[in-house]
C-alpha positions in Angstrom: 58.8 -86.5 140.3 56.8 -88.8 142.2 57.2 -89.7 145.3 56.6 -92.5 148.1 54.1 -92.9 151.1 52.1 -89.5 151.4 54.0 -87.4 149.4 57.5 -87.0 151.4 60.6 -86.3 149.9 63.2 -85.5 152.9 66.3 -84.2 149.8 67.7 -85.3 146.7 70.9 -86.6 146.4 72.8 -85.6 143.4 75.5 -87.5 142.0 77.9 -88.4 139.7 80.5 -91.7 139.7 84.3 -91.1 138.7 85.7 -94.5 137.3 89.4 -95.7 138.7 91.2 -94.0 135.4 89.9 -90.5 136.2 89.9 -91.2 140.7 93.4 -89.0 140.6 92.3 -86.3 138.5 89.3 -85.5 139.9 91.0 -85.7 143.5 93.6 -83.3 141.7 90.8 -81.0 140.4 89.2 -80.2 143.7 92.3 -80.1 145.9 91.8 -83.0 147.4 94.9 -84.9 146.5 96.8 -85.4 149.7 94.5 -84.0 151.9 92.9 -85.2 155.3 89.9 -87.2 155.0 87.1 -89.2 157.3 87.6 -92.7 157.1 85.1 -95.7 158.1 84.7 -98.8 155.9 80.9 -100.4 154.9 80.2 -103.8 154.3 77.1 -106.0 152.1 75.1 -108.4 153.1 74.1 -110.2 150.2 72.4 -113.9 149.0 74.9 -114.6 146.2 74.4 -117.2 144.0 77.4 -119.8 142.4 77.0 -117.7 139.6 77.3 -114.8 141.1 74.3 -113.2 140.9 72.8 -110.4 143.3 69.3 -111.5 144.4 68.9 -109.0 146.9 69.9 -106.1 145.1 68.4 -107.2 142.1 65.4 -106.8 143.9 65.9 -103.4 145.3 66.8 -104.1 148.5 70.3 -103.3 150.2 72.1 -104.2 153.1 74.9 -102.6 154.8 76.9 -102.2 157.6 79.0 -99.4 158.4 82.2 -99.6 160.9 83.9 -96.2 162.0 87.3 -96.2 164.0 85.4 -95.1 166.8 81.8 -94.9 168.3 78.7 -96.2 167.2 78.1 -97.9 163.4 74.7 -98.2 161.8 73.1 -100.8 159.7 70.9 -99.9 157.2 68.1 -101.9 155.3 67.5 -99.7 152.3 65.3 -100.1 149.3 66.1 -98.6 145.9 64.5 -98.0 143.8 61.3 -97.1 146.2 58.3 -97.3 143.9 55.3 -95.1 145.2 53.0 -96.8 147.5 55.7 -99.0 148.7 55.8 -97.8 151.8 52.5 -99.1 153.4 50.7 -98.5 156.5 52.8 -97.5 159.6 56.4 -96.9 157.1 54.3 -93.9 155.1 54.6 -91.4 158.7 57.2 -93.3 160.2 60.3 -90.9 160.8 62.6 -92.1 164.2 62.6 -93.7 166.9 65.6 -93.9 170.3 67.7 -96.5 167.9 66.2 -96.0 164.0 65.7 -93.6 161.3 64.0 -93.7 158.2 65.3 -91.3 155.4 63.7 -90.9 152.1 65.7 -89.6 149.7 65.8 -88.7 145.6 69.1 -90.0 143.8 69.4 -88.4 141.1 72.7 -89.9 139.2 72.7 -88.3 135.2 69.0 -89.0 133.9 68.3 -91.7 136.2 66.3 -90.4 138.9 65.1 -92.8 141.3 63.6 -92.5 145.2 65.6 -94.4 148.1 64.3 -95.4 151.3 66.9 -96.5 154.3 65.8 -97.8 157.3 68.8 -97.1 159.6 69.7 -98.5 162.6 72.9 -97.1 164.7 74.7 -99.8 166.8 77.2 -99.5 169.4 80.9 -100.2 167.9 81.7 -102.9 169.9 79.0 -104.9 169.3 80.0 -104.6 165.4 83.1 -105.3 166.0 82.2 -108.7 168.0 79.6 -109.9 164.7 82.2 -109.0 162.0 85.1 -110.9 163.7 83.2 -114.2 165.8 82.7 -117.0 163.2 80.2 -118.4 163.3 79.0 -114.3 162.6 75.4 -114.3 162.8 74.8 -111.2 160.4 70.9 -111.5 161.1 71.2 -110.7 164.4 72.8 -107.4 163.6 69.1 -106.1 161.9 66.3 -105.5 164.4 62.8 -106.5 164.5 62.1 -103.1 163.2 64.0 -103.9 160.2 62.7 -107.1 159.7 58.9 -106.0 159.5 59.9 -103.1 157.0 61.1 -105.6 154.4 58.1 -107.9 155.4 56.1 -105.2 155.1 57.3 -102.8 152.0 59.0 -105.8 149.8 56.9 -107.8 147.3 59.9 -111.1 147.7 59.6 -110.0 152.1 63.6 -111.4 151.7 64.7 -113.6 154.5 67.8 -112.4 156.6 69.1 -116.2 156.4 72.2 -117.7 155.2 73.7 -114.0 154.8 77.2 -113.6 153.1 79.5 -110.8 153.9 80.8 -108.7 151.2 83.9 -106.5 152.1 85.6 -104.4 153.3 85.1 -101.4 151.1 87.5 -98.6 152.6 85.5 -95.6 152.3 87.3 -91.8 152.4 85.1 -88.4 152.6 85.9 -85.1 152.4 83.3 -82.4 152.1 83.9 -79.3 149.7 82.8 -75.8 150.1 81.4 -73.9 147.4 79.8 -70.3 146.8 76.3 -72.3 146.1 76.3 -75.8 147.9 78.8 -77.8 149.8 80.4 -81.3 147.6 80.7 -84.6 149.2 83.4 -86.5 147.9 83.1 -90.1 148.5 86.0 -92.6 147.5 85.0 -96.5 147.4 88.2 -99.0 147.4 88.0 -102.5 147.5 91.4 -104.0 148.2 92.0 -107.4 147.6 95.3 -108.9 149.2 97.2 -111.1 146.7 94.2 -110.8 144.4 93.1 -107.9 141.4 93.0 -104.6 142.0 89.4 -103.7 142.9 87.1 -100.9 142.0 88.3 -97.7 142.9 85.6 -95.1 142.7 84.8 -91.8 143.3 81.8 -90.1 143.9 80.8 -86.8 143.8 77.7 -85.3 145.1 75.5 -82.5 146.6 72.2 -82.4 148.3 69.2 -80.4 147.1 65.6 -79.6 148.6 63.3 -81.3 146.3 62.1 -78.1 145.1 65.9 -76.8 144.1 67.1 -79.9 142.9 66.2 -79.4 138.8 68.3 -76.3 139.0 71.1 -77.6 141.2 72.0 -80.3 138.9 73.1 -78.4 135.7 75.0 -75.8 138.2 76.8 -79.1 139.2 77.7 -80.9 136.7 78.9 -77.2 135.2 81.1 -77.5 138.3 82.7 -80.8 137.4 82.8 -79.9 133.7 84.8 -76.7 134.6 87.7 -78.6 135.7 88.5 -81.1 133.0 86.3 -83.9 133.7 83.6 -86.1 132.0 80.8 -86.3 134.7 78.5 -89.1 132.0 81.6 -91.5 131.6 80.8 -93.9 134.5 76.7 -95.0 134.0 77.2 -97.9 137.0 75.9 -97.6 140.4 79.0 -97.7 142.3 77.2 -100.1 144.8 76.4 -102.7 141.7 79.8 -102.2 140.6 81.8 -102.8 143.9 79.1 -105.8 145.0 79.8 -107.9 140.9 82.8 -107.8 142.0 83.2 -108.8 145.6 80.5 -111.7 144.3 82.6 -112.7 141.8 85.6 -113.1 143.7 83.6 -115.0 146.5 82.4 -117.6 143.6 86.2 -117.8 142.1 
């Protein structure tokens, strides 16, 4: 697999999408059903157009915001897929900093295997609380100059952060799942829309590799996921594409 900047690879994320039909099933299969989870919700930033078209992420770059009850949030700049050489000059070593981190990451999802690169940037929860809810809301000011330079810099399009359009909330649950050879994630992304349609509803299941364990900890887990009844190749969209078409879409109603 090959790989950005000078060669790093920090893990490999590996993956698999439940749609809305098989959400209580799966939750059902792993015990989850009922259970206690972590709760935060995320938000887009996105350029949508009247048609509602994603110019940003058809581009590979991302933008989100994530809110937790308490504490700090983050906002990340992330670009998928990461294309070797991408990351020029300064980004290719870059690791942390007091207020940012940059995580490179595989994501593997079925035979698609792509590399991500998030710039991350934690922010205090207030001061997401006072951008989400002032209008005007002034999303750009949430991403730092750091940020800024690293689309400039790693982006062929260098995307301006004007004219920004909120996309959200998406109410995100988590649970984490211990098993004899890795630990599961279990993400679930819903998108509730008051006196509206029913969102997307998904649920993602995952585990984290080293790069050098990943090509035999992907048939161990999809094994897993077969074991218990369920189809892990029946959902082929990115849940982000998914929940963003349709958050665009209702925007552009």
């Amino acid at each position: 697999m090959m790989v950005v900047g000078a060669g790093r690879l920090d893990t490999i994320k590996i993956k698999v999408t439940m749609a809305a039909s098989e959400v209580g099933a799966a939750l059902a299969a792993f015990g989850l059903a009922g259970s206690a989870a972590h709760s935060h919700e995320i938000y887009f930033c996105e350029q949508p157009s009247a048609l509602g078209l994603l110019p940003l992420l058809d581009d590979g770059v991302i933008l989100r915001i994530r809110r937790r009850p308490e504490g700090p949030g983050d906002v990340t700049v992330k670009l998928r897929p990461c294309r070797p050489g991408q990351l020029r000059d300064r980004w290719a070593t870059f690791r942390r900093s007091a207020h940012h981190e940059l995580r490179i990451k595989g994501d593997w999802a079925h035979d698609r295997r792509v590399v991500a690169a998030a710039l991350v940037r934690s922010v205090p929860g207030d001061q997401l609380r006072h951008a989400l809810g002032s209008r005007p809301r002034g999303l750009d000011r949430l991403f730092s100059a750091r940020q800024r330079r690293y689309l400039a810099e790693c982006t062929i399009a260098a995307p301006g952060l004007d004219d920004l359009c909120l996309l959200g909330p998406v109410e995100i649950r988590q649970w984490r799942l211990r098993e004899r050879r890795y630990d599961i994630t279990a993400e679930r992304w819903t998108v509730r829309t008051p006196g509206g349609p029913s969102g997307p509803d998904l649920l993602e299941l995952s585990v984290t590799a080293r790069p050098g364990d990943a090509a035999l900890v992907q048939p161990a887990f999809l094994a897993t996921i077969r074991r218990r009844g369920l189809d892990p190749y029946a959902f082929q969209q990115t849940k982000t594409r998914n929940v963003l078409q349709h958050l665009a879409a209702l925007r552009s109603a």
